[in-house]
C-alpha positions as a printed NumPy array, in Angstrom:
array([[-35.865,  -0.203, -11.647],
       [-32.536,  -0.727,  -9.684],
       [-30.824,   2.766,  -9.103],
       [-27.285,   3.838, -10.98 ],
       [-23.396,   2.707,  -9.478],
       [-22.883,   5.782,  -8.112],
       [-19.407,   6.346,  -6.459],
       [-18.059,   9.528,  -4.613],
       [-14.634,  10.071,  -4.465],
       [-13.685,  12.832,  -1.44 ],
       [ -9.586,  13.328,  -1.46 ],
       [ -8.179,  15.999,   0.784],
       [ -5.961,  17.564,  -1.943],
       [ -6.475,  20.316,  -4.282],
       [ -6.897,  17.523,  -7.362],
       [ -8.563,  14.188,  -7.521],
       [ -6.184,  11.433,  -8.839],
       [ -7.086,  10.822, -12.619],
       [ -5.689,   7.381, -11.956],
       [ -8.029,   6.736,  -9.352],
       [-11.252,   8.118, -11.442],
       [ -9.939,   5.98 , -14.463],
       [ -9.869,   2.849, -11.94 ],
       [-13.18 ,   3.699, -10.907],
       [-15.154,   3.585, -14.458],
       [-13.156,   0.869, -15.234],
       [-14.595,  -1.137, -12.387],
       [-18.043,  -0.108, -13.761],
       [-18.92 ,   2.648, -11.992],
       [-21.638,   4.71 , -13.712],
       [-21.452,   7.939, -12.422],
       [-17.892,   9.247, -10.502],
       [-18.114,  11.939,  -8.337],
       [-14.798,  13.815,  -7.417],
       [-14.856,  16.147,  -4.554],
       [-11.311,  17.835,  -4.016],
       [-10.182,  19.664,  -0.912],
       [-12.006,  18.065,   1.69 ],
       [-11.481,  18.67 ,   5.048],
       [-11.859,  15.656,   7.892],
       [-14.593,  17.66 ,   9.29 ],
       [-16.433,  17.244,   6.463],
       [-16.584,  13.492,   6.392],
       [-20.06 ,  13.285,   8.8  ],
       [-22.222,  15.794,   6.62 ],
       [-20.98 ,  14.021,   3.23 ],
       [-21.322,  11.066,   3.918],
       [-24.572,  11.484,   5.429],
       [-25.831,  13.15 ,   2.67 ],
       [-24.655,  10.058,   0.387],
       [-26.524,   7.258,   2.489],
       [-29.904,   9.09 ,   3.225],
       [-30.498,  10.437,  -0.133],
       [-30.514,   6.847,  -1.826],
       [-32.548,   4.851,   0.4  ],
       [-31.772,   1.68 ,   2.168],
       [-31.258,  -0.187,  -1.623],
       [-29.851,   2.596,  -3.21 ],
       [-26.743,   2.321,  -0.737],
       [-26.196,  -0.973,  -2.134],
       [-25.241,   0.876,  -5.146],
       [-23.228,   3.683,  -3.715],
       [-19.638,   3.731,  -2.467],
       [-17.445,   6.333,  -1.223],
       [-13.367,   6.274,  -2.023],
       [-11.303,   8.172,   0.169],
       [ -8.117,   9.686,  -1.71 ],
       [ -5.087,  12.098,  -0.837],
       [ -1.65 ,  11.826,   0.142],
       [ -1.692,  11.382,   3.813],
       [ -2.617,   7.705,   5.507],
       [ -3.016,   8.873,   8.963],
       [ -5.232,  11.496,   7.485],
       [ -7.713,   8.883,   5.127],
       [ -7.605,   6.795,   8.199],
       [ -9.082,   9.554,   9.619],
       [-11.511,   9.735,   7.384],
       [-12.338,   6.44 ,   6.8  ],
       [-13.261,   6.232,  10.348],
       [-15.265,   9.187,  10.566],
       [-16.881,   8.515,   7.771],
       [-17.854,   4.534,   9.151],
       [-18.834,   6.02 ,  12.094],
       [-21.668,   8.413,  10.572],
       [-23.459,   5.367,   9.088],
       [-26.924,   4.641,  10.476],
       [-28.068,   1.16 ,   9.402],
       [-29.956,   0.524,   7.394],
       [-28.365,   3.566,   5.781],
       [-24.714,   2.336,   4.878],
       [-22.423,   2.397,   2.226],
       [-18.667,   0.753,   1.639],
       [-15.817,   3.013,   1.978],
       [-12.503,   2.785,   0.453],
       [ -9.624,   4.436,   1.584],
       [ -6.865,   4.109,  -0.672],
       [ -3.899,   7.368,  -0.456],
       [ -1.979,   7.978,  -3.544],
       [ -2.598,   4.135,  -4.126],
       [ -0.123,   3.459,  -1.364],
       [ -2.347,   0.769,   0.382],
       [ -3.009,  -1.255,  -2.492],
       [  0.39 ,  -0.744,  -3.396],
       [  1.6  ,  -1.759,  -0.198],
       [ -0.617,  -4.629,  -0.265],
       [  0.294,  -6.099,  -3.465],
       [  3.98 ,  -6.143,  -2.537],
       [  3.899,  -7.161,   0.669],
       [  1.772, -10.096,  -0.483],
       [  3.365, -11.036,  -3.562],
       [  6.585, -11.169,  -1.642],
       [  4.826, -13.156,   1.184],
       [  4.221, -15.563,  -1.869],
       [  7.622, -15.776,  -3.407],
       [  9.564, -16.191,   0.35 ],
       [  7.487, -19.289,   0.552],
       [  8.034, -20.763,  -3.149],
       [ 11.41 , -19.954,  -3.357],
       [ 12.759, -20.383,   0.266],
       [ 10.103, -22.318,   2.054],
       [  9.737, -19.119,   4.681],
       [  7.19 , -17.189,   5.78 ],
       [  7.713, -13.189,   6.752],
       [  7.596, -14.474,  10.492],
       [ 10.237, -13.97 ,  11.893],
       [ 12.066, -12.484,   8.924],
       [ 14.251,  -9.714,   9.004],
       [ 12.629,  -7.113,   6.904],
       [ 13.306,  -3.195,   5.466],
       [ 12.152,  -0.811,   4.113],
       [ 13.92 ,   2.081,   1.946],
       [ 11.769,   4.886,   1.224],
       [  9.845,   3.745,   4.647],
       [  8.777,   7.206,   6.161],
       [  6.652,   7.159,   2.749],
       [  3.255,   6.673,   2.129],
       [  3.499,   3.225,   0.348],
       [  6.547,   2.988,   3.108],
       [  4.689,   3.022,   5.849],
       [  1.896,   0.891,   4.946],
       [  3.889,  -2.134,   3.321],
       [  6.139,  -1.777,   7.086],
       [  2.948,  -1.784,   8.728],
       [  1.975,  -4.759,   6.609],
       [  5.486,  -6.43 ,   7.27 ],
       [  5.175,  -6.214,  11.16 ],
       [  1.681,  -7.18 ,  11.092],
       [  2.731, -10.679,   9.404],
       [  5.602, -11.089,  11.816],
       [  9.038,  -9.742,  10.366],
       [ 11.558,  -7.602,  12.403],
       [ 10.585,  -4.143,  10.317],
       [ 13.003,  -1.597,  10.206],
       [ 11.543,   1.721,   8.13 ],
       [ 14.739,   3.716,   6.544],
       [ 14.897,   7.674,   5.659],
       [ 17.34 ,   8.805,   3.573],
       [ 18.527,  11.963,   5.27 ],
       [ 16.718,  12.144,   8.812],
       [ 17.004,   9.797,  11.609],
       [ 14.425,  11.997,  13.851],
       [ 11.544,  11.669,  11.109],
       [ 11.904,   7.698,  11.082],
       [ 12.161,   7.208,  14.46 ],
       [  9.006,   9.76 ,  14.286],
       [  7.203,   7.938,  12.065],
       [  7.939,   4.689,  13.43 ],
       [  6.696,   5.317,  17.011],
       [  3.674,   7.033,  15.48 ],
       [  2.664,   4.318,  13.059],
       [  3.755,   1.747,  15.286],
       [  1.2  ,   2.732,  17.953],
       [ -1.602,   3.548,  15.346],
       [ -1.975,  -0.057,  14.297],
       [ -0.382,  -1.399,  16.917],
       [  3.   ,  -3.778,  15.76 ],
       [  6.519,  -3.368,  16.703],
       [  8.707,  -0.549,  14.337],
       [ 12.194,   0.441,  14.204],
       [ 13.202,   3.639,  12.26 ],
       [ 16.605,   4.606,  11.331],
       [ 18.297,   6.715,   8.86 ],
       [ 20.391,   5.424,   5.508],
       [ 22.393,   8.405,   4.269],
       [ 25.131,   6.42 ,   2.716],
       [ 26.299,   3.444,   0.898],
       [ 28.35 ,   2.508,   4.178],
       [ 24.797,   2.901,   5.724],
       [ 22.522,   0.672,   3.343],
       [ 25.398,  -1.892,   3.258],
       [ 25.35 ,  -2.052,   6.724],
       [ 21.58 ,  -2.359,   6.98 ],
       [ 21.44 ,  -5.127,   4.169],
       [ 24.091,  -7.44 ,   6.025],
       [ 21.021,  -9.119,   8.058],
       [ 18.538,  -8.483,   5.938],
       [ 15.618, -11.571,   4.751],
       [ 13.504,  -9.147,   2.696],
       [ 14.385,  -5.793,   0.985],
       [ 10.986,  -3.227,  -0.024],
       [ 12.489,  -0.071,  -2.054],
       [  9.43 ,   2.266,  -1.922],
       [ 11.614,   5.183,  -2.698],
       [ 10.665,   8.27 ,  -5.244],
       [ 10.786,   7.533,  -9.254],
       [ 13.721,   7.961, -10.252],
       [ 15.944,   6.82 ,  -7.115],
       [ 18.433,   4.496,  -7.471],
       [ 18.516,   2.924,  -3.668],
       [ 20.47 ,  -0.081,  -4.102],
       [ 23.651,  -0.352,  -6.201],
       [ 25.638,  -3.578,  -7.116],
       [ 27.661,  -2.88 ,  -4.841],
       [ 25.704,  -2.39 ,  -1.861],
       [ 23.824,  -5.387,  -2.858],
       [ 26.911,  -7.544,  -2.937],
       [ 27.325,  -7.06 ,   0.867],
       [ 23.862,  -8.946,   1.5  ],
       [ 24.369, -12.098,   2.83 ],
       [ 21.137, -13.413,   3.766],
       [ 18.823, -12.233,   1.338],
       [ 16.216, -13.821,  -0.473],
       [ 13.7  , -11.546,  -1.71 ],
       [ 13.727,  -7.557,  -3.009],
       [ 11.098,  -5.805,  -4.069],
       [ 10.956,  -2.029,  -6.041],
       [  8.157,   0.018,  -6.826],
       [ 10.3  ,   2.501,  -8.91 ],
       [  9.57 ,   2.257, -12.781],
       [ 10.768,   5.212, -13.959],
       [ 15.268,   5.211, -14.474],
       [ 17.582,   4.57 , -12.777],
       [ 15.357,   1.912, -10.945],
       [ 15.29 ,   1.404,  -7.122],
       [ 17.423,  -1.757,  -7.398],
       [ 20.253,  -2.191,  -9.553],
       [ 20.203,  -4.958, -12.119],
       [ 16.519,  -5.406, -11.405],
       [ 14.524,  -5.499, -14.18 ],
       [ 10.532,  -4.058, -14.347],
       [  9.484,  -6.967, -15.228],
       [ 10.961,  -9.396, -13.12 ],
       [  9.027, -11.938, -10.87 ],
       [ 11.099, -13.87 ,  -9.016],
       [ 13.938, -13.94 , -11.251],
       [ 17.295, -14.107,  -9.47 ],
       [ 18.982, -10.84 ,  -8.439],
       [ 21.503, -10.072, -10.503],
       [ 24.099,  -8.602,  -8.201],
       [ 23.102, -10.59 ,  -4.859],
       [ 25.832, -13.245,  -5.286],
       [ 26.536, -13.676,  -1.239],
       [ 22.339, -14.537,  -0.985],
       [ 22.327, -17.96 ,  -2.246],
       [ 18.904, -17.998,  -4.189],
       [ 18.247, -14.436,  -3.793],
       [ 15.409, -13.461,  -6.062],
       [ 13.668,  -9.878,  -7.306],
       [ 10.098,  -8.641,  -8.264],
       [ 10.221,  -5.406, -10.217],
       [  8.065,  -2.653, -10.808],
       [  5.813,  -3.053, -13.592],
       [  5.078,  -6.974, -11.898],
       [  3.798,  -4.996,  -8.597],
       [  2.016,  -2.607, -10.845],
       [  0.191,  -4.826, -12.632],
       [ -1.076,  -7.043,  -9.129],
       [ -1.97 ,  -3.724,  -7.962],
       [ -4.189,  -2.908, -10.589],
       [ -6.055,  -5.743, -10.307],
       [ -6.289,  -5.388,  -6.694],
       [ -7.504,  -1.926,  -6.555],
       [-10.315,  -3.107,  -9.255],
       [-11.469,  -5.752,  -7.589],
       [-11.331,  -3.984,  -4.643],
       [-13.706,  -1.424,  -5.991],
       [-16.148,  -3.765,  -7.705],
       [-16.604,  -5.391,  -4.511],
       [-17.744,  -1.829,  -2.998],
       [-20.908,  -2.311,  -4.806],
       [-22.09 ,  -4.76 ,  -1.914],
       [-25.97 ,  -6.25 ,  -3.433],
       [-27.197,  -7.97 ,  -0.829],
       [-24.332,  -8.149,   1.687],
       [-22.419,  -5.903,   4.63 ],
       [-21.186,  -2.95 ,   3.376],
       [-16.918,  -2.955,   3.291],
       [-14.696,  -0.481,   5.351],
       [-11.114,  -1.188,   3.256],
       [ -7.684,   0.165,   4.427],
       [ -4.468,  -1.344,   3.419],
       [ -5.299,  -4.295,   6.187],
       [ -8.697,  -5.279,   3.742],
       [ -6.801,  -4.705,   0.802],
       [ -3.691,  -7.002,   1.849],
       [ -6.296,  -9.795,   2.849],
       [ -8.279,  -9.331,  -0.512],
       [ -4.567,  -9.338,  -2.272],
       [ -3.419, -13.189,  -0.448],
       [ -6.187, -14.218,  -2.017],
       [ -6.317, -13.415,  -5.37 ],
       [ -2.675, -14.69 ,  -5.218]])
């Protein structure tokens, strides 16, 4: 008799995500552990109590998701916790921070998608930005950006020190090229927009980050993305719903197109699914999945 789906979910935060428990029985899970507050320290002893308990082909059956808020942290983890396997005692690991990576992932490749249809371009070379960049889902769709070859410039609203900080940092961890710099005008998104291929607005709900105005000054546009679903949207004119419908107020980008919110949203969700389906491994290697896995996993499903 093959042993229960058994998956444990160990965020560093006071609360599990109910989102991410809700993904997990939805991707037919049967039992879903949450474990709240744990420490990186912790990561060995749990996750060696996971993989010897079950038995070589019980692991097959048993995954671990790694939660939080943090993505240097759950990289962290995620490696600490890979590292305490001992074959054959091994079970797939998830890492997956207030959804950022798959998020980032989904964006980053659904816009990798639409440059090509619509423009015939690829994010090589591209000039890219990111609003909202010193972010979780920030960070990890810049990461994603520079990985794939675009010029990535990460933007805070209000501190120039904490993107530079943050681009350095992140930069080093995964090793591509970042610039940070700081947007705390219209004057200064205008001016960041004027050379711009590719827009990401990964700002807080509720942010309005471009306005038609400020949009109006791009002249080489031809793809912006938001994650904002919640009013006044990140772009202006940008609907939730949009996939590659042409941006409203971008009349100096010839062709300029948008993907909203609930378009992302929806990719993501079936990324993250599939994602953790595929943690339940049968006969194969066990998975180690940070936003890099999940971007892969996301190009193809596209």
């Amino acid at each position: 008799m093959s042993k229960r789906t058994v998956l444990y979910m160990l965020d560093p935060m006071p609360h599990n995500s109910p989102f991410d428990i809700n993904m997990a029985i939805d991707a037919g899970f049967d039992i879903v552990l949450p474990f709240n507050s744990v420490k990186g320290t912790e990561m060995n002893g749990l996750t060696q109590d996971a993989i010897f308990s079950r038995g070589p082909e019980g692991t097959k059956n048993t995954g671990i998701f790694i939660g939080g808020r943090d993505i240097g942290l759950a990289m962290e983890m995620l490696e600490i916790s890979k590292k305490a396997m001992v074959p054959p005692f091994q079970v797939s690991v998830m890492a997956d921070p207030s959804g950022a990576f798959t998020t980032a992932a989904a964006m980053v490749a659904m816009v990798e998608k639409m440059l090509k249809e619509k423009h015939g371009f690829d994010l090589n070379g591209a000039n890219a930005v990111v609003f909202g960049g010193t972010g979780p889902v920030g960070l990890a769709t810049g990461v994603l950006a520079a990985s794939c070859g675009a010029n990535t410039t990460i933007v805070d609203h209000a501190s120039l020190d904490n993107a530079l900080d943050k681009a350095i940092t992140y930069g080093q961890l995964f090793d591509v090229q970042l610039e940070g710099t700081c947007a705390a005008s219209e004057a200064d998104k205008a001016h960041l927009l004027h050379n711009a291929d590719v827009v990401f607005c990964t700002a807080k709900a509720g942010v309005q980050v471009l306005k038609a105005a400020v949009l109006a000054e791009a002249g080489k546009l031809k793809v912006a993305a938001d994650v904002n679903a919640v009013p006044p949207l990140g772009i202006e004119g940008l609907k939730r719903t949009d996939c590659g419908t042409p941006l409203k107020h971008a009349a100096n980008s010839a062709g300029a197109v948008g993907i909203g919110a609930l378009a992302i949203g929806d990719f993501k969700y079936k990324l993250q699914h599939a994602l953790l389906k595929d943690l339940l491994r049968g006969d194969g290697e066990p998975m180690f999945v940070d936003f890099r896995e999940a971007f892969q996993m996301a190009r193809k499903l596209l």
